[in-house]
C-alpha positions in Angstrom: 0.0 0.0 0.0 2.1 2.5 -1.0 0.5 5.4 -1.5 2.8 8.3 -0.4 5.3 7.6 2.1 8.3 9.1 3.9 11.3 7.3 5.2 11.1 9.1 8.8 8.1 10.6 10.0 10.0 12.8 13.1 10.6 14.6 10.2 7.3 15.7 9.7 5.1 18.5 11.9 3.5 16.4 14.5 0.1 16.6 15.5 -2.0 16.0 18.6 -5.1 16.7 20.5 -5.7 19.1 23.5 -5.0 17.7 26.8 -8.8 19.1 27.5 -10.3 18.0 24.7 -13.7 15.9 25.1 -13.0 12.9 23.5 -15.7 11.5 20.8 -17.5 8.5 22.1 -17.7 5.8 19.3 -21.3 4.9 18.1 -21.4 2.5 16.1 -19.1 -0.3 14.3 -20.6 -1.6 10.9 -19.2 -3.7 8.8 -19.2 -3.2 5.1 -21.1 -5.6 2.9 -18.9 -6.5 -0.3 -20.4 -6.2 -4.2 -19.1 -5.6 -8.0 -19.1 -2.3 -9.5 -19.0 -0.7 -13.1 -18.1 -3.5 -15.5 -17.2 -6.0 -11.8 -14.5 -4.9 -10.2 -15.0 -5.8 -6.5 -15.8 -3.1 -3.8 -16.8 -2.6 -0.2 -19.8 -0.3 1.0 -18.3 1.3 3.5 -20.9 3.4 4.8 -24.0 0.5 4.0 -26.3 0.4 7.3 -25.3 3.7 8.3 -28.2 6.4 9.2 -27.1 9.1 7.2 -27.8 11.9 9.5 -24.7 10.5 10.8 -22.6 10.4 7.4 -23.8 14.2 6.3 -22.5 15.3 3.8 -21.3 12.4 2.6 -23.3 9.7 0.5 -21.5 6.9 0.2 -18.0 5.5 -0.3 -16.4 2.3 -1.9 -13.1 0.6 -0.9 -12.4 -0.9 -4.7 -9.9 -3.6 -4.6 -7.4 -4.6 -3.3 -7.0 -7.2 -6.7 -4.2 -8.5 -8.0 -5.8 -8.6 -11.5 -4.2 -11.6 -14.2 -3.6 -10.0 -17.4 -6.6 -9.2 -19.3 -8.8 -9.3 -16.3 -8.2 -5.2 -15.0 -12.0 -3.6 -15.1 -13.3 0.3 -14.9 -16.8 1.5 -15.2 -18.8 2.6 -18.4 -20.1 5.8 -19.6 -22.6 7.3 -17.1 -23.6 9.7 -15.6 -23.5 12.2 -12.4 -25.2 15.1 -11.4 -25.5 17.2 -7.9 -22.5 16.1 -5.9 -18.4 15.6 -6.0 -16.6 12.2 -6.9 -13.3 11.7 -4.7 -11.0 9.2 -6.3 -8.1 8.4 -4.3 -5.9 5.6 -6.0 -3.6 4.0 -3.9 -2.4 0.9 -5.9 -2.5 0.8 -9.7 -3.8 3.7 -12.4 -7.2 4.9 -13.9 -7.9 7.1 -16.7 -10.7 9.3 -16.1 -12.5 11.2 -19.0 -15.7 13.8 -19.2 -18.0 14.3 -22.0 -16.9 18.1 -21.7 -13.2 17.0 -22.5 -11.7 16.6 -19.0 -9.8 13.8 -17.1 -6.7 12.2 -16.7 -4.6 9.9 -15.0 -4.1 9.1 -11.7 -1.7 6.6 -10.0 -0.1 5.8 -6.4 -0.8 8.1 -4.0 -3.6 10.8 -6.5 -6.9 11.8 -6.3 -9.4 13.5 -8.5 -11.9 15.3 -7.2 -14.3 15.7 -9.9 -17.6 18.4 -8.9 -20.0 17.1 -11.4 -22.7 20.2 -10.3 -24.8 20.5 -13.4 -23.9 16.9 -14.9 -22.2 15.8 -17.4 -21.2 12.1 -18.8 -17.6 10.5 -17.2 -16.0 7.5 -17.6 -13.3 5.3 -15.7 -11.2 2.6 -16.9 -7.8 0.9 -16.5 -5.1 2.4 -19.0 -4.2 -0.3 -21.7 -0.9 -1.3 -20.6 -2.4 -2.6 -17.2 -5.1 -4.5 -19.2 -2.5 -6.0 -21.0 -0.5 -6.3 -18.4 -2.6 -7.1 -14.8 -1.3 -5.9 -11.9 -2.7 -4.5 -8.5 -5.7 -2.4 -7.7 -7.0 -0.6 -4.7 -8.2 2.7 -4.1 -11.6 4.8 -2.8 -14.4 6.4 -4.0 -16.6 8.8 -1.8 -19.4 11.0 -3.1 -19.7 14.2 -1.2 -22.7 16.3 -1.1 -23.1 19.7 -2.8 -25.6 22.3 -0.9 -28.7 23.0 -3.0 -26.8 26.8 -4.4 -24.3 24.8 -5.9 -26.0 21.4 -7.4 -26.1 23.1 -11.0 -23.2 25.0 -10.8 -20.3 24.3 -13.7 -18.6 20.8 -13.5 -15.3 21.3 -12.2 -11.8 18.8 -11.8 -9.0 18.9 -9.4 -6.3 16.6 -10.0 -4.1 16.1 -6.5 -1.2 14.4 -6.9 0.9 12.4 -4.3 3.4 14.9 -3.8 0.7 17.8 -2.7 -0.9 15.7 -0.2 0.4 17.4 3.4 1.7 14.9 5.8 1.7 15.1 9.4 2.9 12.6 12.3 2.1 11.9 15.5 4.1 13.0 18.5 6.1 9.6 18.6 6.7 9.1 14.7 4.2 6.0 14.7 1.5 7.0 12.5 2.0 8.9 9.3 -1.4 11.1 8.0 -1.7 12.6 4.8 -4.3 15.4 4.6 -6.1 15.2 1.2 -8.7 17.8 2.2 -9.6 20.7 4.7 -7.2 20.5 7.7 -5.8 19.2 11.1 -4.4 21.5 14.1 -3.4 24.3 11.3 -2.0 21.9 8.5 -3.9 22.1 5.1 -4.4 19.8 2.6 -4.9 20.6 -1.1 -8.6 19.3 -2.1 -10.5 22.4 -2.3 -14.1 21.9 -1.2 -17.7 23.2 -1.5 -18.8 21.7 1.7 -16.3 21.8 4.2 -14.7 18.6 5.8 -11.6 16.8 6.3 -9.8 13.5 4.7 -7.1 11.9 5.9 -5.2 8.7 5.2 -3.8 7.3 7.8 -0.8 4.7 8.6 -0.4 3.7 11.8 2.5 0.9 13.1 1.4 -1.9 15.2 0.9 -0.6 18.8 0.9 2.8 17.5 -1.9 5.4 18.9 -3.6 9.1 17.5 -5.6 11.4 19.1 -6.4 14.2 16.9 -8.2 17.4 17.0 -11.3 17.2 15.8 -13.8 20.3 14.5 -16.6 20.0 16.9 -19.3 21.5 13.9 -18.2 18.3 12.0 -18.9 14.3 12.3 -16.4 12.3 12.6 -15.9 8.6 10.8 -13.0 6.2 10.6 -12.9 3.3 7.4 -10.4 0.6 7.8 -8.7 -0.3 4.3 -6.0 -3.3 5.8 -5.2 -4.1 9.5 -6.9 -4.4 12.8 -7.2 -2.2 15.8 -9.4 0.0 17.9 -11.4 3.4 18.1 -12.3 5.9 21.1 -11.1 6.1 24.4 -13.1 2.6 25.0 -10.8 1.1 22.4 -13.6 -0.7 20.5 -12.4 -3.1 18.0 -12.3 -2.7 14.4 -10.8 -4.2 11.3 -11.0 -4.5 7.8 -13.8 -3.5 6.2 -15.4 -1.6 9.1 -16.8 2.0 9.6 -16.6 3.7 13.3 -19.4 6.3 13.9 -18.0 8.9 15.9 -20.3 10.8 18.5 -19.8 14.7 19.7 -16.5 15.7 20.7 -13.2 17.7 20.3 -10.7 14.5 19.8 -11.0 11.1 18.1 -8.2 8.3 19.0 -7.3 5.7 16.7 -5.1 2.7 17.5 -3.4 -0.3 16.3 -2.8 -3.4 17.3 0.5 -4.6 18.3 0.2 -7.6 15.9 -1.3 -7.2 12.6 -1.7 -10.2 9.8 1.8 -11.2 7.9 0.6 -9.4 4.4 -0.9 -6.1 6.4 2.3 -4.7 8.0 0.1 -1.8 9.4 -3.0 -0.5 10.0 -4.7 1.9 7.4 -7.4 3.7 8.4 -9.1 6.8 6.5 -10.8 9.7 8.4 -13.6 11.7 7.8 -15.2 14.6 8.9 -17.4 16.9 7.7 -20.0 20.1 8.3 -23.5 18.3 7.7 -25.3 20.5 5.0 -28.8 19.2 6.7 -30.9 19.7 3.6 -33.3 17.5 2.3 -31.7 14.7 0.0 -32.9 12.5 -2.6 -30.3 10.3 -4.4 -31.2 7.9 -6.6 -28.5 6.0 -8.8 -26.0 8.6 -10.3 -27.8 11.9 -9.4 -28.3 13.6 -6.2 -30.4 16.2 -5.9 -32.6 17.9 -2.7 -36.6 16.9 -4.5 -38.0 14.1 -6.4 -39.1 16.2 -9.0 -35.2 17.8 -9.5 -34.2 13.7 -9.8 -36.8 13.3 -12.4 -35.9 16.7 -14.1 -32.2 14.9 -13.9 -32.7 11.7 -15.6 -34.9 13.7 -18.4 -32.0 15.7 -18.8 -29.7 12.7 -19.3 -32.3 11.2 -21.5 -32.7 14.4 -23.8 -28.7 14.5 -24.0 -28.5 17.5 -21.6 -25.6 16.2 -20.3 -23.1 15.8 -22.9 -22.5 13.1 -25.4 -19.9 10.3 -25.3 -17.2 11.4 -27.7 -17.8 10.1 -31.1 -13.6 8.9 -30.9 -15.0 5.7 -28.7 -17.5 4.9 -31.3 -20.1 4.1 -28.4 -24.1 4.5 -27.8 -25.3 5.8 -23.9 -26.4 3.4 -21.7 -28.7 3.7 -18.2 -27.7 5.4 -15.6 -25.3 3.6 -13.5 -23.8 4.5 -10.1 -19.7 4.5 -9.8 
């Protein structure tokens, strides 16, 4: 898991909570169901089961991978498309090649993310380059949607292509976890995703028997996703592992720790946090499109329908199909 790394974290500014601080109770644990996505690359739900006054404003978010994929078998998504929210692809393992219907994308590889606003709408598309079709190779990386407030559903559809090297990276006070800010900030730091709604994403690293307690904005919600490893959230040290989400409850401070032994292929534990200001409007989200009315989702998928939302480039010689989420 490679993502970006550094050979000493001391190195780094180091980060910690308050001393008085209230720390935030944990919730709830929920493990994430697993499924196929696009054209069946595997995924977890992380946030399945969740209520989502709890996950405001975020909608939903998929651990894809980690696959080793035999040559010929490497899998993306096809056309389709999105309306009324931001994608978040953060490739950790492995490439994709994103394209629009308006003419953006690009690549992104160990460590990037594209944060793609898709306001308005448009059509999009994400698929394993060529060479790693050809060639196989390994895959893992996230997806989370993140809600737009209603005053900027239809604005224009926007990119921002982060790459590794942006990301700010913090430590904790005794070098054993390294966090990478992709968006909003910790204790002052600032990562490089610029947002519509604010929150905060980190990935996190943290050795075995290695602890954080970080500052946490008290206006936000607060929710930890395992990727690999095994460990504990809160003060109570609840137990969590792969594939699980930790709810977080009101507080100033959220702790995250690993356990001293970790599986033989999962050196560490990696953990991504997530906080964010709840926009509390009304939501309804069906497929690709979220939007804050029924009839706004229905004047959405006429939109599509009527070719409101672009056109797939006539280069790929192919026809639209249905909606489909990614």
């Amino acid at each position: 898991m490679p993502a970006v790394t550094v050979e000493n974290p001391l190195t780094l500014p180091r980060v910690t909570a308050p001393a008085d601080a209230v720390a935030r109770p944990v919730l709830a644990v929920t493990t994430a169901p697993s499924g196929f996505e696009g054209e069946g690359f595997p995924v977890r739900r992380a946030f399945a089961g969740i209520n989502y006054r709890h996950l405001d404003p975020f909608i939903m978010m998929d651990q894809m991978g980690e696959v080793e994929y035999a040559p010929g078998e490497p899998k993306g998504t096809p056309w389709h498309p999105h309306r009324g929210f931001e994608t978040v692809t953060y490739i950790i393992d492995g490439i994709f090649d994103h394209q629009d219907s308006n003419g953006g994308g690009g690549t992104i590889t160990n460590g990037d993310t594209q944060w793609m606003t898709a306001g308005a709408g448009l059509l999009h598309i994400e698929a394993p380059p060529e060479h790693l079709v050809m060639s196989g190779g390994l895959f893992h990386g996230l997806q989370l949607w993140v809600n737009l407030p209603a005053k900027d559903k239809m604005m224009a559809p926007r990119y921002q292509d982060i790459r590794s090297g942006s990301v700010q990276l913090l430590t904790s006070p005794d070098g054993g976890a390294l966090l990478r800010v992709i968006a909003g900030e910790l204790d002052g730091h600032e990562g490089p995703g610029i947002t519509h709604t604010p929150i905060t994403m980190i990935h996190a690293t943290l050795a075995p028997g290695a602890e954080i307690t970080l500052p946490w904005r008290e206006d936000f919600n607060g929710l930890a996703y395992v990727m690999a490893g095994r460990g504990a959230v809160g003060a109570e040290r609840r137990p969590i592992h792969l594939g699980q989400t930790a709810v977080f409850g009101a507080g100033g401070s959220l702790t995250v720790r690993a356990d001293e032994k970790q599986d033989s292929h999962t050196p560490d534990l990696e953990v991504v946090l997530l906080g964010g200001r709840p926009i509390r409007e009304p939501m309804a989200h069906y497929g690709p499109f979220v939007m804050n009315t029924k009839d706004e989702l229905m004047q959405a998928f006429e939109d599509f329908q009527k070719g409101r939302l672009g056109t797939v480039p006539a280069v790929h010689g192919m026809t639209e199909e249905g909606p489909q989420e990614a």
